[in-house]
VOVO-97730 format. One line per field, with one value per atom (N, C-alpha, C): x, y, z. Coordinates in pm, whole numbers, plus 50000, padded with zeros to 5 digits. Example, Ala and Ser with C-alpha at 12.3 -4.5 7.8 and 13.67 -1.06 7.14 Angstrom:
# VOVO-97730
east: 51319; 51230; 51320; 51285; 51367; 51290 .
north: 49431; 49550; 49670; 49775; 49894; 50003 .
up: 50780; 50780; 50780; 50708; 50714; 50787 .
This chain:
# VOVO-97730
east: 06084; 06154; 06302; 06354; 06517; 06589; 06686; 06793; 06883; 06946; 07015; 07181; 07288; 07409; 07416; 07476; 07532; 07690; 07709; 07844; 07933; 08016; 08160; 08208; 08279; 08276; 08407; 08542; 08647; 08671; 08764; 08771; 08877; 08940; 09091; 09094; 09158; 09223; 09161; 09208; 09114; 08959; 08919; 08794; 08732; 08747; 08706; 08728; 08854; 08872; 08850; 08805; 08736; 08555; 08481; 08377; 08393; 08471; 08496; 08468; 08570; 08572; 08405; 08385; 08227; 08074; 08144; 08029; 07986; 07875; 07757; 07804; 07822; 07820; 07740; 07774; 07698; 07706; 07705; 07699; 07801; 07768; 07904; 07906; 08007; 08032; 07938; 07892; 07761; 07672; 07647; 07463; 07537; 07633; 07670; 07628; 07700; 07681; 07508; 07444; 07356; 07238; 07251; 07209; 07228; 07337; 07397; 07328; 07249; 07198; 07068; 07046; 06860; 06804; 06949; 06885; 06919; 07014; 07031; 06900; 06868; 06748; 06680; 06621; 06513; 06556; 06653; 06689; 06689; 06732; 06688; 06568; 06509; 06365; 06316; 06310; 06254; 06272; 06445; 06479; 06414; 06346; 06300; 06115; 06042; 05968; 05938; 06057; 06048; 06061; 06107; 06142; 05992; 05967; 05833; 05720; 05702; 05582; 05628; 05756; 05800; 05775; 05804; 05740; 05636; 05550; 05388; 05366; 05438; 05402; 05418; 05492; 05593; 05428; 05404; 05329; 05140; 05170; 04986; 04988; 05118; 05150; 05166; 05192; 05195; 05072; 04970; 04853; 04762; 04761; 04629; 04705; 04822; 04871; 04874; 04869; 04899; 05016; 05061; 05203; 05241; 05301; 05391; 05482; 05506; 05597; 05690; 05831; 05926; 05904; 05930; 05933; 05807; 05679; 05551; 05519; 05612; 05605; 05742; 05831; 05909; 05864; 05781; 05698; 05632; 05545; 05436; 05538; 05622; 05672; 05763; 05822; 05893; 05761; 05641; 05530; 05521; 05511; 05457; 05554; 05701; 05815; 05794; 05795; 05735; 05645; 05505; 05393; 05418; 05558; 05539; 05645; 05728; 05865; 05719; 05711; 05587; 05503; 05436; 05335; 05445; 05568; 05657; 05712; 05736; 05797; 05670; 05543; 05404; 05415; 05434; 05410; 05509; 05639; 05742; 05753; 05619; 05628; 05539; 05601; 05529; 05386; 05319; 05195; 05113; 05136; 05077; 05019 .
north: 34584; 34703; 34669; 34701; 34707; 34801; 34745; 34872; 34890; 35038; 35074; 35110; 35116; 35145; 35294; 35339; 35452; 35459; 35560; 35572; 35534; 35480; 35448; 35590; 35528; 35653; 35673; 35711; 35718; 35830; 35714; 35831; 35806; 35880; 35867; 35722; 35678; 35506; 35504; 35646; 35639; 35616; 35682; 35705; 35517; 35495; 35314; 35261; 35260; 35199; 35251; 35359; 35413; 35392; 35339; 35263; 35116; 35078; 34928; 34872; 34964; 34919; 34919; 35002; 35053; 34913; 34876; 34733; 34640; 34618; 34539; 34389; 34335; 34189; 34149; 34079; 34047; 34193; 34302; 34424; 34441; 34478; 34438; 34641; 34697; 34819; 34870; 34820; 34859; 34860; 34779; 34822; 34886; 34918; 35080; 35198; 35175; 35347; 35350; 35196; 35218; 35299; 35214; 35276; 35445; 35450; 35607; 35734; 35688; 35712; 35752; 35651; 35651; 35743; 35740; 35890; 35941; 35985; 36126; 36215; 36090; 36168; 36161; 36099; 36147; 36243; 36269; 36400; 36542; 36518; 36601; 36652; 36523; 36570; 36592; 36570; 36656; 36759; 36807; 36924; 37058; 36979; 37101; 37129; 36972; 36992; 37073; 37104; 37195; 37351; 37354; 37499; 37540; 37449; 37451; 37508; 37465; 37505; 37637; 37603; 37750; 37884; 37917; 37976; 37970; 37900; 37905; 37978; 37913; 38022; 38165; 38178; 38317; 38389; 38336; 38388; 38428; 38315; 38294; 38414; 38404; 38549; 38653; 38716; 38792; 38845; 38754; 38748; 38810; 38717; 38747; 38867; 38859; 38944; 38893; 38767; 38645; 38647; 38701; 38581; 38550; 38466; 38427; 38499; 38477; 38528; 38387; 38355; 38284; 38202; 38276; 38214; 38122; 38163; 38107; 37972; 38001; 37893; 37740; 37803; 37735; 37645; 37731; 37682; 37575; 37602; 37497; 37370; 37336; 37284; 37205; 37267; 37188; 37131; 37164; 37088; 36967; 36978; 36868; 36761; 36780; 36683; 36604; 36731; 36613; 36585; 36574; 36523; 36361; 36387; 36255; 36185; 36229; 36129; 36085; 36133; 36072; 35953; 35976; 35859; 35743; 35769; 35666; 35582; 35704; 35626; 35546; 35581; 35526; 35391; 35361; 35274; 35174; 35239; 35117; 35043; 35080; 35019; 34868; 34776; 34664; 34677; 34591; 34591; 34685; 34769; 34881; 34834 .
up: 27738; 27694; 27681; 27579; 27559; 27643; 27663; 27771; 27647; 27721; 27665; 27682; 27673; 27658; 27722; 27870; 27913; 27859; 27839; 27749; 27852; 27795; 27862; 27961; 28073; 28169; 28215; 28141; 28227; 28375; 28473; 28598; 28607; 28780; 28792; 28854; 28870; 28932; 29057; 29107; 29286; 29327; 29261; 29233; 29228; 29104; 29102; 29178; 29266; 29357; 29506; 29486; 29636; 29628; 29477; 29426; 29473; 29435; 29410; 29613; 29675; 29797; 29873; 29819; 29894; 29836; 29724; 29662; 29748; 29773; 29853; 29787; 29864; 29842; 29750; 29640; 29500; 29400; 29446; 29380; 29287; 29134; 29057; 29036; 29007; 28954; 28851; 28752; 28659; 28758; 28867; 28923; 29036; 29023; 29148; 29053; 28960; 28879; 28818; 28790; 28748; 28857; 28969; 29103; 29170; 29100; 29101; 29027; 28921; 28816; 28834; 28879; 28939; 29021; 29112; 29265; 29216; 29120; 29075; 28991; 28931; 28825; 28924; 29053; 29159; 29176; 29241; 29301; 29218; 29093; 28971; 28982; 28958; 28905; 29077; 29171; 29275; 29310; 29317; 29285; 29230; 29084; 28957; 28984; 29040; 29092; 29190; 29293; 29384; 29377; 29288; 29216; 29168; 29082; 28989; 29110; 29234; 29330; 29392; 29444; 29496; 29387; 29288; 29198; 29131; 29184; 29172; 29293; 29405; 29538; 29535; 29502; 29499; 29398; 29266; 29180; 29251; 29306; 29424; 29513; 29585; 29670; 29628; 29525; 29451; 29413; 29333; 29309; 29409; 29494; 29619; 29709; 29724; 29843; 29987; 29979; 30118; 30125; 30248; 30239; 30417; 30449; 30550; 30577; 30713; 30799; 30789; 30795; 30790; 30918; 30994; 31163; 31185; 31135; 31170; 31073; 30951; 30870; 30924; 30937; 31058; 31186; 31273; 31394; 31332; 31190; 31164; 31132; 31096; 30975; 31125; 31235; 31346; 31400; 31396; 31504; 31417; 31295; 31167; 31214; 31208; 31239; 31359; 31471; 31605; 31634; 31569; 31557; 31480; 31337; 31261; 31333; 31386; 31488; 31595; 31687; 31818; 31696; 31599; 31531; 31497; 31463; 31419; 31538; 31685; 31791; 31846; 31812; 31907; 31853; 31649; 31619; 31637; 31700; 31736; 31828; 31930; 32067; 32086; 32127; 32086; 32167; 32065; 32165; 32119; 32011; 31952; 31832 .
């Protein structure tokens, strides 16, 4: 596949050079911004994905007449976290 040309990008002086300082050893300024680029469209596009279900939810609840209580969806959602921290700390222990 051919790449393509991101348009030329002027900033203020600070800016590049508050970039420039932050570059990974070998890291040239094109694969910073290109890198810059990449999570953004993840984050984009997970973002819109997330919207996209939440208003399917909203529409399902609506529909059936289910819905959650905030707090109980909360409770579930803190047990899920320290259920997956404990599987991550179990698997860090040597000998495991």
């Amino acid at each position: 596949m051919k790449t393509a040309t991101v348009l030329s990008l002027r900033v203020e002086p600070e800016l590049r050079q508050a970039a420039e300082k932050l570059l990974r050893e070998g890291e040239s300024l094109s694969s910073f911004v290109e890198e810059s680029i990449r999570v953004g469209v993840v984050r984009r596009r997970t973002q819109s994905e997330f919207v996209v279900r939440g208003l399917a939810a909203r529409e399902e609840a609506k529909r059936t007449g289910e819905y959650f209580a905030a707090e109980d969806v909360h409770r579930e959602l803190k047990a899920m976290l320290v259920a997956a921290k404990e599987k991550v700390r179990g698997k860090a222990k040597p000998g495991r």
